[in-house]
C-alpha positions in Angstrom: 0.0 0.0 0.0 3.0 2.4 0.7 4.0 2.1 -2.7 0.9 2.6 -3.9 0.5 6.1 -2.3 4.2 6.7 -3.3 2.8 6.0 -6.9 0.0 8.2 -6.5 1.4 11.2 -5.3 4.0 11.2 -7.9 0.9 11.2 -10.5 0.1 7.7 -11.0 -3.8 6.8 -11.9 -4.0 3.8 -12.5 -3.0 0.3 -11.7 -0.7 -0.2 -14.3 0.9 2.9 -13.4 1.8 2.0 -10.0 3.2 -1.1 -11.2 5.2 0.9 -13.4 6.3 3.2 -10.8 7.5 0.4 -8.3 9.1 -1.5 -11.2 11.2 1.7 -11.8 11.8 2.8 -8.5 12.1 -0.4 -7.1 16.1 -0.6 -6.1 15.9 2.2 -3.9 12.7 1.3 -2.7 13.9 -1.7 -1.7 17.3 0.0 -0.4 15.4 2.9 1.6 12.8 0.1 3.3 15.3 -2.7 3.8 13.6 -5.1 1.9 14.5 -7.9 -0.9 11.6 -7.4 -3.4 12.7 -9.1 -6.6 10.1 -7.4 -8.7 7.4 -5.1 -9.0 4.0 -7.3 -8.1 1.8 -7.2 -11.4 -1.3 -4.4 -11.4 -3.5 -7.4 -11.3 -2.2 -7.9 -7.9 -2.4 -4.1 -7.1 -5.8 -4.0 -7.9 -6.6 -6.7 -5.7 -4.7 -5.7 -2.6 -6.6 -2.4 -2.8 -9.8 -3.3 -3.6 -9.6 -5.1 -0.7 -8.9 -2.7 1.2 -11.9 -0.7 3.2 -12.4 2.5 2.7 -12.8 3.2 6.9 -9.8 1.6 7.8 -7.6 3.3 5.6 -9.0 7.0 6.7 -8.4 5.8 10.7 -5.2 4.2 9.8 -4.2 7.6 8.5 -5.7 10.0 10.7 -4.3 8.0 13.6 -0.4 8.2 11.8 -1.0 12.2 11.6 -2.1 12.8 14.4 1.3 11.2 15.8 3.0 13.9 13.4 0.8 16.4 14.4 2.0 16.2 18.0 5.4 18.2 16.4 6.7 20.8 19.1 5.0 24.5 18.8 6.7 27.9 18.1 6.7 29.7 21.2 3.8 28.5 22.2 1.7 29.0 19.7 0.7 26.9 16.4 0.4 28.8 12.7 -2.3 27.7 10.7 -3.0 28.2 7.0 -6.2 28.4 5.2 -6.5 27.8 1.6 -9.1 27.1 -0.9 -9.4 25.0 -4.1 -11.5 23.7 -6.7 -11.9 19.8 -6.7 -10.3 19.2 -10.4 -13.0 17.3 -12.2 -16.2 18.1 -9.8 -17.5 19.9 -12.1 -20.7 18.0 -14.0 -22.4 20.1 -17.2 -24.6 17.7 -18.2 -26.1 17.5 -14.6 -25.3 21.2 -15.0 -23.2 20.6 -11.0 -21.2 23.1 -9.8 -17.3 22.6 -9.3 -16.8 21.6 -5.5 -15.0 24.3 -3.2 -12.9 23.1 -0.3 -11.5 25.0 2.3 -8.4 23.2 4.2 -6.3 24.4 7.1 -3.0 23.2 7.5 -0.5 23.0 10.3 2.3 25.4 8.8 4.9 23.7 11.2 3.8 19.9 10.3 2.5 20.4 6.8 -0.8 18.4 7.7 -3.8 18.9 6.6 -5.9 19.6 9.8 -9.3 19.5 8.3 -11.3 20.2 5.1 -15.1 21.6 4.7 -16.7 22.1 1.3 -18.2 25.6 1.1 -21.1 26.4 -1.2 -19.2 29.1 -3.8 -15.6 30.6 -3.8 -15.8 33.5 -1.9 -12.9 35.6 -0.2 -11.0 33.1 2.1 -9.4 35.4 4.3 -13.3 36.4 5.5 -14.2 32.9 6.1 -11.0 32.9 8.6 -11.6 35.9 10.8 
């Protein structure tokens, strides 16, 4: 599964993608892990170890491993958070005639975690939304 979000982030989409990616990264995946992978494992096998995968577990298994990093030391005190908005790429629907979805995220500046998201109804001036 680690590979599989390494995959991702680095713009995989697909299955065959993040066989791709670990077949070409493999050696220093396997160096920077400590492990003795002879291959990449085919996308069949990909698929299957993710599709098995529940959705729920995955988002607590996640959450849980941030909120360790979360627990970083704070600047004098006090903790800097950033707000920022964005369009989801691809939420927009014409032929339903759907808005593009609006998220608002604040990050932990020191951590680089994403503390929370919200989807707001239209773009609108972020800095108001914050005060």
């Amino acid at each position: 599964m680690l590979f599989s979000i390494f995959a991702v982030v680095s713009g995989a989409n697909s299955y065959r993608s993040i066989e791709t990616f670990i077949r070409v990264h493999l050696k220093g995946l396997n160096k920077a892990l400590k492990i003795k992978w002879k291959r990449a494992p085919a996308h069949t096998s990909i698929r299957y170890a993710l599709q098995g995968l529940a959705g729920e577990d995955v988002e607590k298994a996640f959450r849980a491993h941030a909120a360790l990093l979360n627990l970083a030391p704070q600047v004098e005190g006090a903790r800097v958070i950033a707000f920022d908005g964005k369009v989801l790429k691809g939420s927009f629907d014409s032929f339903k005639d759907d808005k593009a979805k609006q998220m608002l995220s604040a990050f932990a500046v020191d951590t680089g975690l994403v503390l929370a998201h919200i989807e707001i109804d239209e773009k609108s001036n972020e800095i108001g939304l914050c005060g």
